[in-house]
C-alpha positions in Angstrom: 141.7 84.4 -79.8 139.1 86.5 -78.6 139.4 88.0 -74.7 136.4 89.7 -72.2 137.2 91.4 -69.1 134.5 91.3 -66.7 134.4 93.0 -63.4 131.3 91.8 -60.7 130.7 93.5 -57.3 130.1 91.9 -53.9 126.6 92.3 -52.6 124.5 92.0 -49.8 121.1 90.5 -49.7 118.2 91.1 -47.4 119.6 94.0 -45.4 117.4 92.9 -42.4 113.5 92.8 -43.0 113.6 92.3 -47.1 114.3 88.7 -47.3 115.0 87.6 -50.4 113.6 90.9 -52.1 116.7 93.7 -51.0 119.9 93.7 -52.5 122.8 96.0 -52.3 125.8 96.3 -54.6 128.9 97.0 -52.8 132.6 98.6 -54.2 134.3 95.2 -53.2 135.2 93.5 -56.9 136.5 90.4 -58.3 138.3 90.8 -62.1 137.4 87.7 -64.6 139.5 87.6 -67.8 137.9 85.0 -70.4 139.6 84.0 -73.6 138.2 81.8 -76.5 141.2 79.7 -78.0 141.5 76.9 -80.7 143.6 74.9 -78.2 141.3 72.0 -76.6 140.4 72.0 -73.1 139.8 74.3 -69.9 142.1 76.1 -68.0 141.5 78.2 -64.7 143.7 80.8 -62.9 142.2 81.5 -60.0 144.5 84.4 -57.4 143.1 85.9 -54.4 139.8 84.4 -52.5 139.0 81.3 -53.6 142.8 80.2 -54.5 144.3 76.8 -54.2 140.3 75.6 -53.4 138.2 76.3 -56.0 137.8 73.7 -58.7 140.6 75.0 -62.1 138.4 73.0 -64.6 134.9 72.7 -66.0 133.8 72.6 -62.7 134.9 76.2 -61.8 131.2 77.9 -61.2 132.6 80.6 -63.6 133.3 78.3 -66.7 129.6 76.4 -65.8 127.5 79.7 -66.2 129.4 80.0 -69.5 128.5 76.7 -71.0 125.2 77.2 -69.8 125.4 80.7 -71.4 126.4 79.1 -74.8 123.9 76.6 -74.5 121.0 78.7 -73.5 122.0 81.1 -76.7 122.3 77.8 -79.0 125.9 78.9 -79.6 128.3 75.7 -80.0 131.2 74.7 -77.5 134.1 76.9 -77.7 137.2 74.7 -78.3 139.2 76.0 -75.6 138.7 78.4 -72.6 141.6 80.1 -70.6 140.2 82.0 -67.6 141.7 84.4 -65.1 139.9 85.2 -62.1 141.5 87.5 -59.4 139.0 87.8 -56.6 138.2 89.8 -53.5 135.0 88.8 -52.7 135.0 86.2 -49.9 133.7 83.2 -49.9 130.9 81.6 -48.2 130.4 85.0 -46.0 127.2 86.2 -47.3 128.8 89.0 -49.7 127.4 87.3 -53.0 130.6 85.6 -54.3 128.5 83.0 -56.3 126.2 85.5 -57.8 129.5 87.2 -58.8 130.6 84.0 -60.5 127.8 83.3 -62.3 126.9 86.8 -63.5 130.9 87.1 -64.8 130.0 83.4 -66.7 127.2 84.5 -68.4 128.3 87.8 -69.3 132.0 86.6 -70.6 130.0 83.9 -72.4 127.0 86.7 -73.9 130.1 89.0 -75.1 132.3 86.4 -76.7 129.8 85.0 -78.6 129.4 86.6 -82.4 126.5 89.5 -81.9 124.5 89.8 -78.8 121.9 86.7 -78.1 120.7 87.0 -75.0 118.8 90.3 -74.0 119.4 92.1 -70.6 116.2 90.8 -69.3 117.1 87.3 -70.3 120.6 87.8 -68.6 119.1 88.6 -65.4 116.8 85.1 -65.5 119.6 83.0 -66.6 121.3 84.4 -63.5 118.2 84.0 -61.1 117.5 80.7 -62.5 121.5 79.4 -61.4 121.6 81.1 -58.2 117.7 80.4 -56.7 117.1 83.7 -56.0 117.1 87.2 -57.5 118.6 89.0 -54.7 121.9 89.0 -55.3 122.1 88.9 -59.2 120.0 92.0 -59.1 122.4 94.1 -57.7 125.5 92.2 -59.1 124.2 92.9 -62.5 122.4 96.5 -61.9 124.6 97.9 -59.4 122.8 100.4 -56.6 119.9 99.1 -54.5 117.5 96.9 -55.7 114.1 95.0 -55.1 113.6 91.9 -57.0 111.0 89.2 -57.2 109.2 86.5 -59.3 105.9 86.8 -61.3 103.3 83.8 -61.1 105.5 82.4 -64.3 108.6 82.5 -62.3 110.2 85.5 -64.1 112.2 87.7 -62.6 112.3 91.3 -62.1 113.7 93.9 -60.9 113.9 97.8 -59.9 117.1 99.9 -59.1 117.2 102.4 -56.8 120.0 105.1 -55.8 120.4 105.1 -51.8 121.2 108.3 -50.0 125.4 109.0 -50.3 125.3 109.8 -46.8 124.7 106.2 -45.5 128.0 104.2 -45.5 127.8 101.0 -46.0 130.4 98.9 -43.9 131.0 95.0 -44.0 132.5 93.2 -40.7 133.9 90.0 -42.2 134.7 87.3 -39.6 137.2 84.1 -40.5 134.2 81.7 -39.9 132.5 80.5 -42.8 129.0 79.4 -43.7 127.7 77.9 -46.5 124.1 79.3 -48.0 122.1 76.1 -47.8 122.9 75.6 -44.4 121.7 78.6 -43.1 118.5 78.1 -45.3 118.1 74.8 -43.6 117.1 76.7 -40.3 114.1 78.3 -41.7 110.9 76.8 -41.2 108.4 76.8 -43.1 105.9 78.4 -41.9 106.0 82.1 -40.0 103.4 83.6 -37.7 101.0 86.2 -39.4 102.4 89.2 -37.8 106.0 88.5 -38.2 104.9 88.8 -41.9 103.0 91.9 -41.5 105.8 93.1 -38.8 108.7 92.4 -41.7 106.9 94.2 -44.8 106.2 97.3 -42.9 109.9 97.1 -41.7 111.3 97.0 -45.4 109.0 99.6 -46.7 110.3 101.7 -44.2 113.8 100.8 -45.0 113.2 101.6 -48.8 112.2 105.1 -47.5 115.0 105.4 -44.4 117.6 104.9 -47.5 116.3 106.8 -50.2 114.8 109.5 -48.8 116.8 111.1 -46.4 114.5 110.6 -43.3 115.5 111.2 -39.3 118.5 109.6 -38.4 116.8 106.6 -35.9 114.7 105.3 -38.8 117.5 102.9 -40.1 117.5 101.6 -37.0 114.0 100.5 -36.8 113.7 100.2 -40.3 116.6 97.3 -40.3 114.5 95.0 -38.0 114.0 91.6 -39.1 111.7 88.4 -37.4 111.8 86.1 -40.7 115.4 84.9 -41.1 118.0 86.2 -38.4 116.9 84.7 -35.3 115.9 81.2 -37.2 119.8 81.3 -38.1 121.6 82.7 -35.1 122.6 79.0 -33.9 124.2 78.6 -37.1 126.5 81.7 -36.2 126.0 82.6 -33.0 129.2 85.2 -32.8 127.3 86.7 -36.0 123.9 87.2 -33.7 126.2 88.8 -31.0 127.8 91.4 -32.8 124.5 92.3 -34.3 123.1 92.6 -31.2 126.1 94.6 -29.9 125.8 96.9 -32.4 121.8 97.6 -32.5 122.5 98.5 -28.4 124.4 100.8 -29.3 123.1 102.1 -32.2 124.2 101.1 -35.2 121.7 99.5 -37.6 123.3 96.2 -38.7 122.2 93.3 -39.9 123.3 89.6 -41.5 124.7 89.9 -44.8 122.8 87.7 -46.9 122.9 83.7 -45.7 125.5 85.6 -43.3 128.2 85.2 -41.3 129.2 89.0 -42.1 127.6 91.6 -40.4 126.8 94.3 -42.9 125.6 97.9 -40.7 124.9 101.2 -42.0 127.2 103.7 -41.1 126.4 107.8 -40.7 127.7 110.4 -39.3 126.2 109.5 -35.9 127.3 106.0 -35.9 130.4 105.7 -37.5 132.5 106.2 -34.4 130.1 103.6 -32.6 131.2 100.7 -34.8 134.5 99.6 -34.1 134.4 99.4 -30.1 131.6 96.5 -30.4 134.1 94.3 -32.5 136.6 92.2 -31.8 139.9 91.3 -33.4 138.4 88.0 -35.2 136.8 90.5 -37.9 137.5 92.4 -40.6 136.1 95.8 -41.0 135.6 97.3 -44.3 133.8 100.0 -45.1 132.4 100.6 -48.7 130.6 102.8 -50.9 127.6 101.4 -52.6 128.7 100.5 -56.1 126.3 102.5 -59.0 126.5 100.4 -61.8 127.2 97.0 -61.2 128.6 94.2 -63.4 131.4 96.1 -66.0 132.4 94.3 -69.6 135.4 95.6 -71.3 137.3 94.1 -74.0 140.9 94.8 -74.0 142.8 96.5 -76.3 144.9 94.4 -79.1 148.6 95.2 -80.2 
């Protein structure tokens, strides 16, 4: 038998104006242990988020990225695979827990294979080319901050970036879920000309108020957003609230990802400001941003 342990962050896509472009890796982490056995068949232990609902088969989204991973590498069918996954990332909450997946899946799948056949680069479009979008793999798989996009040929890419320490961020999970393609659904298609303009002057700014230690109130104009948020409040109205609640007073938040968490950026000015603006129907967490994202260890044999 051969074993991979594979540790994936949380993420958060967006951060306000840098729809699907920004991504942050976060120190939230679920733990995927795959083993390759001669015993027939798929079996799934799944503890923690995710428990008693996800699929314990072929179906699981963890043991699909690894077919596809064996496929994509022209690697035959293992015989058997026994997975353990213990997650903390929560589901449908807009803190990446499918990226997560599917990043562990196709590096379990890339390390258990004999000799490494799929490059870093083709890792990351594997990734992109489950999920839809680069956002969240980026980070998952790079750790730090990240912008990614698409060339005309519909490669991905990416660059990593190290945010300033000083900038918490913290994640207000509510109980509520809401699933991606829903909250895409509320999008239109077309946006006026200087929402555009207004949203790419807003994430350059955001690239600097993180990275390069600017005045304190940048963050908070720099996380303005008139592409996505607004289009999707009805879908999670408390989620709009609390945003709003917290941008009065201060604190730069925005909608994780497809949302419904609120993900805000916490300083020394604004920590104090965050918890008075929510109620008892959310979780707070705060986080450090995690540096390296997606870890593969193989564990030691007695």
């Amino acid at each position: 038998m051969k074993t991979v342990q594979i540790r994936v962050p949380a993420t958060s896509a967006n951060l306000g104006p840098g729809f699907d472009a920004l991504g942050l890796a976060l120190s939230l982490y679920d733990d995927v242990e795959a083993t390759l056995t001669d015993e027939p068949g798929t079996r799934v232990v799944v503890e923690g988020e995710g428990a008693g609902e996800v699929p314990l088969g072929d179906a699981h989204l963890v043991i699909r990225a690894m077919r596809a991973t064996f496929d994509r590498m022209g690697v035959a069918q293992p015989d058997g695979i026994r997975l353990r996954c213990h997650n903390r990332i929560p589901h449908a909450r807009g803190l990446g827990s499918s990226s997560a997946a599917i990043c562990a899946g196709i590096l379990a799948a890339r390390a258990l294979a004999e000799g490494e056949q799929l490059s870093d680069d083709e890792v990351f479009a594997l990734a992109t080319e489950m999920e839809g979008h680069p956002d969240n793999v980026a980070p998952c798989l790079a750790g730090g901050l990240t912008v990614a996009w698409s060339d005309h040929a519909g490669t991905p890419h990416m660059v990593k970036l190290v945010p300033d320490r000083r900038i918490r961020p913290v994640v207000v999970v509510p109980s509520t879920r809401l699933a991606t393609e829903t909250a895409r659904g509320l999008l239109p298609k077309d946006v006026p000309h200087k929402d555009a303009s207004f949203n790419a002057g807003r994430a350059a700014l955001l690239i600097a108020a993180l990275t390069s230690q600017p005045e304190p109130g940048f963050l908070l104009a720099a996380t303005e957003d008139r592409l996505h948020q607004h289009y999707r409040a009805p879908a999670m109205q408390d989620t709009a609230n609390l945003v709003e609640r917290l941008r009065a007073a201060g604190v730069p938040a925005v909608v994780s990802g497809a949302g419904p968490t609120v993900l805000a950026f916490s300083t020394s000015d604004t920590q104090d400001l965050i918890a008075p603006e929510v109620g008892n129907d959310w979780h707070i967490q705060q986080m450090d941003v995690d540096p390296v994202g997606a870890n593969v260890q193989f564990p030691e044999t007695r």
